[in-house]
C-alpha positions in Angstrom: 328.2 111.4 47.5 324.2 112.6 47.9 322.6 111.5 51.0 319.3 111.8 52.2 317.4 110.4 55.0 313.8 110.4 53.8 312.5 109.8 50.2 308.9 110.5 49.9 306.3 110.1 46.3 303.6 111.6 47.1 300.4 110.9 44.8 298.1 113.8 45.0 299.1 117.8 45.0 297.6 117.8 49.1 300.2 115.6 49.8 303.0 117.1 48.2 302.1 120.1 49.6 302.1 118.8 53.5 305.2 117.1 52.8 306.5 120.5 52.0 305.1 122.8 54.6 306.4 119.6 56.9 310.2 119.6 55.9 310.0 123.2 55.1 313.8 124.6 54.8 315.2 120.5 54.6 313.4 119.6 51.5 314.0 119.2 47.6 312.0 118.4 45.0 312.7 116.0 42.2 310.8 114.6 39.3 312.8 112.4 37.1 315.9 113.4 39.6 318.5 113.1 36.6 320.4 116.4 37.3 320.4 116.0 41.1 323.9 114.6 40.8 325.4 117.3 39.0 323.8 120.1 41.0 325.2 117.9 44.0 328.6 117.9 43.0 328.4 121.6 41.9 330.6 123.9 43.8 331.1 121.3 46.6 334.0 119.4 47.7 332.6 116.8 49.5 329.6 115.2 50.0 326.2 116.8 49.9 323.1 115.3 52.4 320.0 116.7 51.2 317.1 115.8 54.6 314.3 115.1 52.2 313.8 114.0 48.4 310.1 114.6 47.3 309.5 113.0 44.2 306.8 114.2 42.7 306.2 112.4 39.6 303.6 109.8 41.2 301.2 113.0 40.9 298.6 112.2 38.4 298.2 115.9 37.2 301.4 116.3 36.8 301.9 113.7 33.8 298.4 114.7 32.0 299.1 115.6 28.3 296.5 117.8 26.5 295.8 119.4 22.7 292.8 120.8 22.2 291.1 124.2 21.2 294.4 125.2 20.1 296.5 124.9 22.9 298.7 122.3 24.5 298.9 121.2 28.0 301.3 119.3 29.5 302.3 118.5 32.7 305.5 119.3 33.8 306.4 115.4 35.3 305.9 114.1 31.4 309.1 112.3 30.5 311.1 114.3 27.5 310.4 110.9 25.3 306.3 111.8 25.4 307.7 114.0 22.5 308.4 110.8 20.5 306.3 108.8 21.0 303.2 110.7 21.9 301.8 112.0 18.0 299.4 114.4 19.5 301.7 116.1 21.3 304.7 115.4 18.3 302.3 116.8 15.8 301.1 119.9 17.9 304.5 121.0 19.0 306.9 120.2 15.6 310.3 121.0 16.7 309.7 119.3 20.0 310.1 116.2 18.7 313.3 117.1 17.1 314.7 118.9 20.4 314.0 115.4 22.1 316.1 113.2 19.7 319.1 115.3 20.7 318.0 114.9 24.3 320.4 112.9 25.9 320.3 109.1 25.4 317.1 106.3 25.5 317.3 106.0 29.3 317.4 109.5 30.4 314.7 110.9 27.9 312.4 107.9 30.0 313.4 109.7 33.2 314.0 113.4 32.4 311.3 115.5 32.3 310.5 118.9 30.8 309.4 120.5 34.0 313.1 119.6 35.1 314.7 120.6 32.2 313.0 124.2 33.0 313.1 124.2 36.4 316.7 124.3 36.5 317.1 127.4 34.3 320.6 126.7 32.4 321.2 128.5 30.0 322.0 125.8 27.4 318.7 123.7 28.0 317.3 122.4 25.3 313.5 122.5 26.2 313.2 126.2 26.5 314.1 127.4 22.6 311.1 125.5 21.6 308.4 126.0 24.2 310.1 129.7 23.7 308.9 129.5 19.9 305.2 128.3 21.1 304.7 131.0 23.4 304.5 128.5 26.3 303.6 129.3 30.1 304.2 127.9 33.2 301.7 127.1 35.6 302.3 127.2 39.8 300.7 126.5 42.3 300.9 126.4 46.3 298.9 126.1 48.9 298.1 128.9 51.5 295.9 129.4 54.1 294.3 125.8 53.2 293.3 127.0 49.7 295.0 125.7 46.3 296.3 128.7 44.6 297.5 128.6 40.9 299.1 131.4 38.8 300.2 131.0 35.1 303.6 133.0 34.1 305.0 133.4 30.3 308.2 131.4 30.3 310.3 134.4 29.9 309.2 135.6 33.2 309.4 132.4 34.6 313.2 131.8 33.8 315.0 135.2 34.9 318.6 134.2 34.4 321.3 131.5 34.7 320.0 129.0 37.3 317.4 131.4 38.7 313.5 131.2 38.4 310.1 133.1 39.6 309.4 129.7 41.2 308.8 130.4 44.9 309.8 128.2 48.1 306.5 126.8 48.5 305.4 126.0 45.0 305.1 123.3 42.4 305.4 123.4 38.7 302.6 121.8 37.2 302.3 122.2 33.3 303.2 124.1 30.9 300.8 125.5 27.9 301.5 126.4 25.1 300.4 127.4 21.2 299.5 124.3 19.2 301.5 125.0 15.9 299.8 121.5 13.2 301.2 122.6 9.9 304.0 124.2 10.9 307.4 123.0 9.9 310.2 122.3 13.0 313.5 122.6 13.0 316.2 122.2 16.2 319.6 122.8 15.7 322.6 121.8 18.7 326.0 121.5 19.0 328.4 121.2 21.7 331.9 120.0 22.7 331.0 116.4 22.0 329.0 114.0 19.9 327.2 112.1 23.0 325.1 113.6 25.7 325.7 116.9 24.3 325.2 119.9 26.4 324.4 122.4 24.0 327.1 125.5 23.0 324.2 127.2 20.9 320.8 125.5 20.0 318.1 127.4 18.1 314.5 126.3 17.4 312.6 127.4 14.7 308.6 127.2 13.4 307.8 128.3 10.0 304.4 128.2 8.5 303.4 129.2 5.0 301.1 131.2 3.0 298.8 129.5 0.3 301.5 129.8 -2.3 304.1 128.0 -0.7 306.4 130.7 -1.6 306.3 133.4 1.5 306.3 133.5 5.0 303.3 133.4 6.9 304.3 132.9 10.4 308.0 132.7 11.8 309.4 132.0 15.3 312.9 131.3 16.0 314.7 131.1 20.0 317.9 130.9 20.7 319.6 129.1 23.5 323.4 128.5 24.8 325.0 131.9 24.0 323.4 134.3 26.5 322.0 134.1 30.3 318.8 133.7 29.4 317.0 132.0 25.9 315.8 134.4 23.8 312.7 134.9 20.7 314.3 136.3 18.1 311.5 138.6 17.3 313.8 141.2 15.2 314.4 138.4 12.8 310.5 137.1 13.3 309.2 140.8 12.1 311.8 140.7 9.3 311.2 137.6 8.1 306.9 137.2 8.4 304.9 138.0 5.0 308.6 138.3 3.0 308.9 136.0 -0.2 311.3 133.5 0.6 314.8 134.2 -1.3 318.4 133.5 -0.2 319.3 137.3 0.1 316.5 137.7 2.9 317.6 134.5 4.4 321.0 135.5 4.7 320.1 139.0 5.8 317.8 137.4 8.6 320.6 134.9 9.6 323.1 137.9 10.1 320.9 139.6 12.5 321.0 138.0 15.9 324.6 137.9 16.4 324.6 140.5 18.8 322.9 138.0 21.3 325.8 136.0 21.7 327.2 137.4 25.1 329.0 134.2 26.0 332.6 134.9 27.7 334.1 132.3 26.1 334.4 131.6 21.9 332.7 134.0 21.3 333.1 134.7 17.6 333.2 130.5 17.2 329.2 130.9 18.5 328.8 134.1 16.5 329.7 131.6 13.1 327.4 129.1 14.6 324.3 131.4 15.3 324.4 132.2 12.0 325.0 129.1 10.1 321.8 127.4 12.4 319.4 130.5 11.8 320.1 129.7 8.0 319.2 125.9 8.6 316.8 126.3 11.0 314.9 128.3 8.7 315.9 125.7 5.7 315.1 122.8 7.3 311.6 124.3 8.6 310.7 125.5 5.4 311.1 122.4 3.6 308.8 120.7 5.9 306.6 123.0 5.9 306.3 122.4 2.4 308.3 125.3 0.7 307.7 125.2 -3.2 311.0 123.2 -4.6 311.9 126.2 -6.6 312.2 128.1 -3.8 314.9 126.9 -2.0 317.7 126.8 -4.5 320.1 123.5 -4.1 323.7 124.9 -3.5 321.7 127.3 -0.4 320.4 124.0 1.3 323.7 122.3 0.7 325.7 125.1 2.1 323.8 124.5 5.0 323.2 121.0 5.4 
């Protein structure tokens, strides 16, 4: 069972941040709250009593949702379902959407959110692949000395391995931004040991935008989650990929090349097969929506792969 003794919602960043400095070494923060259980029952036996909850979705900032001048801002208390429902957001950030559907279920894409879903730093979470693929950054802040101090990390220097982050002690997230990528095509691929609430084995997100012909690579960004520590860009396969005409061999050639990544302990050559088969449809599945010329993509590839 989790226990605590005070649950406090603060509504501005000043009071979250006395709150803190308050219950400093007896606190946790929350926003959306749904993995608290799991982390609770984690490692322990019995039960866990945690002094003080601060949830911190009440904080305005914190759920502000932003495109413009190419970028995207969002804040990091914005529900995973925003990515639905919000077309802004849906159109600026085009595998997001797809990353949400497989999010869960209804009720806990209302209550998750994607500062959550980064904070926690697992290896197989679903958010990171494609904020991974934008380019995204996290922004911090704490308050010292009385002054409100901010500082904006890449995501790959936020997240610096299973369960570990650059977040310190006496910070909050507050958004992440990111590129705005209109006109690309999305893809998200996920599997895992079941059909329902599926925590992801491998997941790759992929962003493919074209040149004027329809008929080569432009721009290509793929990330990998679920195999290794950390998430990964697969830039190798980016480079290889970027200004090539678009042809099965090259596809294959580019689907062959991460495999190395997979360092899980555990079916190992199972993910190899699977890394593999979703780099190939990603990269199908993004390419057709990004408007790939019909010749292009020949019918028995995309059914291979379907």
């Amino acid at each position: 069972m989790l226990t605590c003794d005070e649950y406090l919602t603060p509504t501005s960043l000043d009071e979250a941040f006395a709150a803190m400095a308050a219950h400093r070494g007896r606190h946790r923060l929350i926003a959306g709250g749904t993995d608290i259980l799991p982390w609770a029952r984690e490692g322990r036996a019995g039960d866990v009593d945690v002094p003080v909850l601060i949830d911190i979705t009440r904080i305005s900032e914190l759920t502000e949702r932003k495109v413009a001048a190419g970028r995207v801002r969002v804040g990091a208390a914005t529900p995973i379902q925003r990515f639905l429902d919000d077309k802004a957001i849906a159109t600026a950030m085009p595998c997001m959407p797809r990353c949400a559907i497989w999010f869960a279920d209804d009720q806990i894409r209302e209550q998750a959110t994607i500062g959550g879903n980064l904070a926690n730093a697992s290896p197989a979470a679903d958010g990171v692949p494609p904020l991974l693929a934008h380019a995204a950054g996290v922004e911090l802040a704490s308050k010292r000395d009385g002054r409100l101090m901010r500082r904006l990390l890449p995501l790959n220097k936020f997240i610096l391995g299973s369960g570990k982050t650059a977040l310190a002690d006496d910070e909050i997230m507050i958004a992440i931004e990111c590129d705005a990528l209109p006109g690309y095509g999305g893809s998200f691929e996920k599997v895992g040991h079941r059909r329902s609430l599926v925590i992801s084995v491998v997941c790759l997100a992929g962003l493919v935008k074209l040149d004027a012909s329809r008929r080569r690579f432009e721009d290509v960004r793929l990330a990998l989650g679920g195999v290794c520590p950390v998430p990964q860009r697969l830039t190798e396969v980016e480079n290889f990929l970027r200004g090539a005409a678009i042809d099965s061999g090259r596809l294959e050639r580019a689907a062959a090349m991460p495999l190395d990544f997979v360092q899980s302990r555990t079916r190992r050559e199972y993910r190899r097969e699977v890394v593999h088969g979703f780099v190939m449809r990603g990269l199908i599945n993004a390419l057709r929506r990004a408007g790939a010329d019909a010749d292009v993509l020949k019918p028995e590839l995309e059914a291979a792969y379907a």
